[in-house]
C-alpha positions as CSV (number, residue, x, y, z in Angstrom):
1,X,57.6,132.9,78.5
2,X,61.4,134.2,78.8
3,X,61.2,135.3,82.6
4,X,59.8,131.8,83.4
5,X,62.8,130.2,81.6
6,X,64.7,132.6,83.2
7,X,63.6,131.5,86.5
8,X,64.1,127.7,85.4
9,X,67.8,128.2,84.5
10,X,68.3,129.4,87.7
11,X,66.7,126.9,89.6
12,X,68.7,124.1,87.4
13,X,71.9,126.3,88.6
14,X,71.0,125.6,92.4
15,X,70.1,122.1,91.8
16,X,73.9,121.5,90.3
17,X,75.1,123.8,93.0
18,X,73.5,121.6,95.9
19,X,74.7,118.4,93.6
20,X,78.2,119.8,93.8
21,X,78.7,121.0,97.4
22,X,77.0,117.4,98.5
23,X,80.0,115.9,96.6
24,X,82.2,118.1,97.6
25,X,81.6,116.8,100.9
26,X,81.9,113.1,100.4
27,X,85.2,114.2,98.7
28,X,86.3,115.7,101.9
29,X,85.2,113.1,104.5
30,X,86.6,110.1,106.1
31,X,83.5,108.2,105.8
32,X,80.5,109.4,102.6
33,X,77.8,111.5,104.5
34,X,76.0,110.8,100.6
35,X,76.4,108.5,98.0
36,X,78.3,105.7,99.6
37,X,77.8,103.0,97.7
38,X,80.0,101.5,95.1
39,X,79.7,103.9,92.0
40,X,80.3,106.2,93.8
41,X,83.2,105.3,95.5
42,X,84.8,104.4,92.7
43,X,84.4,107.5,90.7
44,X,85.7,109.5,93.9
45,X,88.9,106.9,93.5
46,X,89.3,107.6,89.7
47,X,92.3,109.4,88.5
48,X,89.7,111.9,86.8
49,X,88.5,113.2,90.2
50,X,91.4,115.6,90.9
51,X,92.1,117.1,87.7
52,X,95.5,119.6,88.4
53,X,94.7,118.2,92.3
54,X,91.3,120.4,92.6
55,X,88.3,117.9,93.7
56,X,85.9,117.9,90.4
57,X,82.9,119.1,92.5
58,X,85.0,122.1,93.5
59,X,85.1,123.2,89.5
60,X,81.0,122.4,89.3
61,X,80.2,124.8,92.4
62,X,82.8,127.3,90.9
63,X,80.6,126.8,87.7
64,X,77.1,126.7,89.6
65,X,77.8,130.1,91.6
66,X,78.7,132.0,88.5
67,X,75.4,130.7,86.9
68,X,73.5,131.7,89.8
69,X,75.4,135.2,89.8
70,X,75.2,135.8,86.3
71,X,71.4,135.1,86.4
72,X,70.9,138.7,87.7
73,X,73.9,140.1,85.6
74,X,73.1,141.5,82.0
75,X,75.6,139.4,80.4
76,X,74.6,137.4,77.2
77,X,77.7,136.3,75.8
78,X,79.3,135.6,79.3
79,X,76.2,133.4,80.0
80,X,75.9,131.5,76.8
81,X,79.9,130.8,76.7
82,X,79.3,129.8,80.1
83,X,76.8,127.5,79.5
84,X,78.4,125.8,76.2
85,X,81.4,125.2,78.2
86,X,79.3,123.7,81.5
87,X,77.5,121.4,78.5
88,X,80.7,120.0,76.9
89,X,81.9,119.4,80.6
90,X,79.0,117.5,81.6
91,X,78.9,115.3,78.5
92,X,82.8,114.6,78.6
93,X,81.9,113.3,82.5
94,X,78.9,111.3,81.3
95,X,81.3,109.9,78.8
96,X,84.3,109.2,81.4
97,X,81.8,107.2,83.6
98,X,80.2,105.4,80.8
99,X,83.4,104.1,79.2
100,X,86.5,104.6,80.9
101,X,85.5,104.7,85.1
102,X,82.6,102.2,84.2
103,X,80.7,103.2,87.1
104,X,78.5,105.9,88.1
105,X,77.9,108.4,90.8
106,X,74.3,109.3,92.0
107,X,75.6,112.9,92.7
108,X,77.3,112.8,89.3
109,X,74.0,112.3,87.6
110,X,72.3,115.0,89.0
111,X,75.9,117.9,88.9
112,X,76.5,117.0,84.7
113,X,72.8,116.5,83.7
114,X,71.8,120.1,85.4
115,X,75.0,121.4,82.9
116,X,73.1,120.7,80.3
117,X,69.8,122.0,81.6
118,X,71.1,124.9,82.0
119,X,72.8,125.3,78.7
120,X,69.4,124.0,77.2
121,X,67.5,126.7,79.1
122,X,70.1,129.5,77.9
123,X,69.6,128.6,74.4
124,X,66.1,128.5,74.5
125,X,66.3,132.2,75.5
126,X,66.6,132.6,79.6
127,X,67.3,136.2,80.0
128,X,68.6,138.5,83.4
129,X,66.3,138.6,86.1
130,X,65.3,141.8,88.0
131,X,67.5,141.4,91.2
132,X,65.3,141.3,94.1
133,X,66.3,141.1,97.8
134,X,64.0,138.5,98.5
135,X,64.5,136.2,95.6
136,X,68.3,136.7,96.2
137,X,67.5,135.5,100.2
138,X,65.9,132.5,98.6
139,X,68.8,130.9,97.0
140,X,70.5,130.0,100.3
141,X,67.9,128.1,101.6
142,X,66.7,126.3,98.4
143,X,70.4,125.0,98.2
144,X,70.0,123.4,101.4
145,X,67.0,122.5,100.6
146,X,68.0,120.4,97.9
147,X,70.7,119.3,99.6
148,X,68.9,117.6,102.0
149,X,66.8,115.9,99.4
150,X,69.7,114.4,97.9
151,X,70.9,113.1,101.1
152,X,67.7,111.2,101.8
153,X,67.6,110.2,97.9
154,X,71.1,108.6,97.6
155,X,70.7,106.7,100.9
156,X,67.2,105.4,99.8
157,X,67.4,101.6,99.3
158,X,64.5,100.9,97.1
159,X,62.2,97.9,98.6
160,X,62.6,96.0,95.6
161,X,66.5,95.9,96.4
162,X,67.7,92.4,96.3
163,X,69.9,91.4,99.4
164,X,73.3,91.3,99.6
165,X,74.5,87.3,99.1
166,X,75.2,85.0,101.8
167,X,79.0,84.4,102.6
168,X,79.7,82.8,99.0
169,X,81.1,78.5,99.8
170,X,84.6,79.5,98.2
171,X,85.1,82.6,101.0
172,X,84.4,79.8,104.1
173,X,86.5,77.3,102.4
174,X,89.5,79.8,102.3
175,X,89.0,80.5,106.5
176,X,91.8,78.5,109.0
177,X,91.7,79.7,112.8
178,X,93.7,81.9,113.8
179,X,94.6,83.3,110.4
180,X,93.5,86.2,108.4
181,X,91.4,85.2,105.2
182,X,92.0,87.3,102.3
183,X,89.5,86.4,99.0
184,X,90.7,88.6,96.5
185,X,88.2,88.9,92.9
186,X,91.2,89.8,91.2
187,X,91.1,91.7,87.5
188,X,94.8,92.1,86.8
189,X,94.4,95.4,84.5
190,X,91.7,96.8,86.7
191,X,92.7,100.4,88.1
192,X,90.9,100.3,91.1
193,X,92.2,96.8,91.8
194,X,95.9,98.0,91.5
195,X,95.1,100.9,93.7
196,X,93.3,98.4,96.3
197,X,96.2,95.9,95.8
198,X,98.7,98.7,97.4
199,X,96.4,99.5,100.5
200,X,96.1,95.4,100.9
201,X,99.7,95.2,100.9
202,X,100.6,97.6,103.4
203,X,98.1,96.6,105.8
204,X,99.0,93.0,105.2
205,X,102.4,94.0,106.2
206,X,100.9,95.9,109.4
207,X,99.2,92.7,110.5
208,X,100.8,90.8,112.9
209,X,98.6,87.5,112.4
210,X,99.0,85.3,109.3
211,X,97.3,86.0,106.6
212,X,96.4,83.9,103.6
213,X,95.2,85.0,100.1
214,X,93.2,83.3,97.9
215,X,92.1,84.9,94.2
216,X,89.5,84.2,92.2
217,X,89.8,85.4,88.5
218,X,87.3,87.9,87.3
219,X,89.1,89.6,84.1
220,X,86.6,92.0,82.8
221,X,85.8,92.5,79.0
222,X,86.6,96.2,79.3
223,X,90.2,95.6,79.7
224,X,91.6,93.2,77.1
225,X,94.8,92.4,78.7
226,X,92.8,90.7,81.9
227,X,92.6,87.4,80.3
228,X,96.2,86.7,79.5
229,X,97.6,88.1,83.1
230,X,94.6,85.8,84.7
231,X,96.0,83.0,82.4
232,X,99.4,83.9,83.2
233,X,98.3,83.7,87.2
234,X,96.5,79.9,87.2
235,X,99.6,78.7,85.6
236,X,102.3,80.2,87.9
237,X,100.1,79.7,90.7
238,X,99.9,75.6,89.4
239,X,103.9,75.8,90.0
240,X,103.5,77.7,93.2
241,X,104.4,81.0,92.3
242,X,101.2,82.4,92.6
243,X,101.8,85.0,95.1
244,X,105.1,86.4,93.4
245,X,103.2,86.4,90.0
246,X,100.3,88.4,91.1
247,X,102.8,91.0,92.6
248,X,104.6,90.9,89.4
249,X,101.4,91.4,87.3
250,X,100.1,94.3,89.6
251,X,103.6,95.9,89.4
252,X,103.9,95.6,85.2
253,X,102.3,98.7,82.9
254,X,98.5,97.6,81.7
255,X,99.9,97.9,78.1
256,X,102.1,95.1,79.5
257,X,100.5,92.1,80.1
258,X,100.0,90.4,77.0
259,X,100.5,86.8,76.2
260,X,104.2,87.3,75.7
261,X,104.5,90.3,78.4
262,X,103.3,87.9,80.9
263,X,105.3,85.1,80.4
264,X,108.1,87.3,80.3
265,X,107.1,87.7,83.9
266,X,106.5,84.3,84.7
267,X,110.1,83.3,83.7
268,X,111.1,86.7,86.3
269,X,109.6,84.7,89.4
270,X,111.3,81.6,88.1
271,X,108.1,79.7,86.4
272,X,109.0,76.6,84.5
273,X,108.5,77.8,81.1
274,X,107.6,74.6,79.1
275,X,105.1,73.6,81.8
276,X,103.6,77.0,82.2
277,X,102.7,76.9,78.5
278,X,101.5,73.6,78.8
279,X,98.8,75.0,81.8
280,X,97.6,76.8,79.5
281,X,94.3,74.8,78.5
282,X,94.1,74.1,82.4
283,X,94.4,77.6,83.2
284,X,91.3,78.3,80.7
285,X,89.2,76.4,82.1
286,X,89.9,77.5,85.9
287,X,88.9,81.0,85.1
288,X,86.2,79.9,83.3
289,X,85.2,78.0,86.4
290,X,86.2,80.8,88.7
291,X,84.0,83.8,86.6
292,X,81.0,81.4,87.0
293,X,81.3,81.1,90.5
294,X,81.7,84.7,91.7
295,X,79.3,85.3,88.9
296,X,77.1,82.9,90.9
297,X,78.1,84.6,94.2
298,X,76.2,88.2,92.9
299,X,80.0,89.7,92.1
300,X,79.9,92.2,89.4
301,X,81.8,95.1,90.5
302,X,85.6,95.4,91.3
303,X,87.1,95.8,93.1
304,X,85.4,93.3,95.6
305,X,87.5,91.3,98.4
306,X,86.3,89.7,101.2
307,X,88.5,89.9,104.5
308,X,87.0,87.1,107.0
309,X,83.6,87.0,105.7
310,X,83.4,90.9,105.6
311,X,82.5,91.9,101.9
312,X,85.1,94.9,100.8
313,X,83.5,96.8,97.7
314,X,85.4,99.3,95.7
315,X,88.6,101.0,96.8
316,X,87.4,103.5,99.4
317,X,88.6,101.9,102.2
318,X,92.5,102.7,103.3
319,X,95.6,100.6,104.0
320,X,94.4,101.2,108.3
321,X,91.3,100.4,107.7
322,X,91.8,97.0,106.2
323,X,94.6,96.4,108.6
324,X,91.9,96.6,111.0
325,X,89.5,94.0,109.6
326,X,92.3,92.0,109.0
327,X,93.2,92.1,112.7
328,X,89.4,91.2,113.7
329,X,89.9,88.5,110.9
330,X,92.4,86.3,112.5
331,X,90.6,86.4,116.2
């Protein structure tokens, strides 16, 4: 029984190893060769992917390899410590993705779950295996193996996949020839959206064509100071000060923008105070209005811009990029 768990510990090792050099790889190219899609993207753009500047998948192949060494090593304690650390990792990850990224990586859930597999295996007594040259030449090309499994598996679209949404009525409202069309889904304490704000605003800058923004309020629950700054934005942007109060609200601290925080800023871009409090029931029921119809429009994740009528989704793409679009926006 023990050599066969012996053997399955080691074969969860090069399923985490393959996991991790796959993401290492997306870390390290322009464009995902795996897990493209939103989750991922956004976990890649998380301040938790670099901890001390290392990519994360760099620690899990580090990790991996020294499971897969220490599989032929007589080394009980190393291997259990090893594993009970790999198990707390994984589960702090899960729980990083679950309640502070809110999103999650394909990749992700195949490098943390093999942690624990691994330390499950361990405990339930998987031993050192007799080194053999032929099950050492093995390893290399079972990685790979795997490897290439997960690239076919994270770029499988299953057929029950429901297509993306047609160009939503409120994006083809916001288009004028010969000017760039920016709809922004805008959640004010949102990260990614801060991140995605700074790219937009160099490339905006690098566009020589006009460009207009339009935002549509999507605070999310997850973040309890959304709903005042989106408040705070309907009613400067019902004076006209809608631009210079987003930019304001982007700039302030998170902690920040609460119902007194934010008008604090709306009296900095020179809001009529007494009217903007009076906005106030208007502005409720605009971003009531304004959830419902990007709800309505199949937007769920942030952040989510459309430039033209090209749908932008998560904060992969850089400042050049979006200059680009922008460009090819105004034509």
């Amino acid at each position: 029984m023990r050599p066969r768990i012996s053997l399955a510990a080691l074969a969860i090792a090069v399923i985490g190893l393959a996991a991790s050099i796959a993401s290492l790889i997306d870390y390290l190219a322009t464009t995902p060769a795996f897990c493209a899609e939103t989750g991922c993207a956004t976990v890649r753009e998380s301040a938790w992917a670099h901890p001390l500047g290392v990519p994360m998948p760099v620690l899990g192949i580090a990790f991996y390899l020294v499971a897969t060494a220490l599989a032929f090593f007589d080394a009980p304690r190393l291997r259990k410590g090893l594993a009970l650390a790999g198990a707390a990792g994984a589960l702090l990850l899960v729980g990083l993705q679950a309640f502070v990224i809110h999103a999650w990586c394909k990749l992700c859930l195949v490098a943390d779950p093999a942690a624990i597999g691994y330390a499950l295996a361990v405990l339930a007594g998987a031993t050192t295996l007799r080194f053999r040259w032929g099950r050492a030449a093995l390893l290399a090309p079972a990685t790979l193996a795997v490897i290439g499994g997960l690239a076919l598996w994270t770029h499988h679209a299953p057929a029950t996949a429901p297509a993306l949404p047609e160009v939503p009525s409120f994006v083809q409202a916001a288009q004028l020839p010969g000017t760039a069309a920016v709809v922004e889904v805008v959640d004010f304490e949102c990260p990614y959206c801060r991140r995605m704000q700074d790219r937009l605003t160099t490339a905006i800058a690098q566009t020589a064509a006009p460009v207009r923004v339009v935002r549509k309020m999507l605070p999310l629950r997850a973040h309890p100071h959304a709903m005042p700054a989106a408040l705070a934005y309907c009613c400067a942007d019902a004076q006209g000060k809608g631009d210079a109060m987003a930019a304001a609200l982007f700039a302030a601290p998170p902690d920040e923008l609460t119902p007194d925080g934010c008008e604090k800023l709306a009296a900095s871009v020179g809001c009529d105070l007494a009217r903007y409090r009076q906005d106030l029931p208007r502005a409720e029921a605009r971003v009531a209005a304004e959830m419902s119809e990007v709800r309505a429009a199949g937007i769920h994740l942030l952040p989510t811009l459309y430039i033209g009528s090209e749908r932008v989704v998560g904060a992969a793409k850089s400042s050049d990029e979006l200059a680009t679009l922008l460009a090819s926006a105004a034509r």
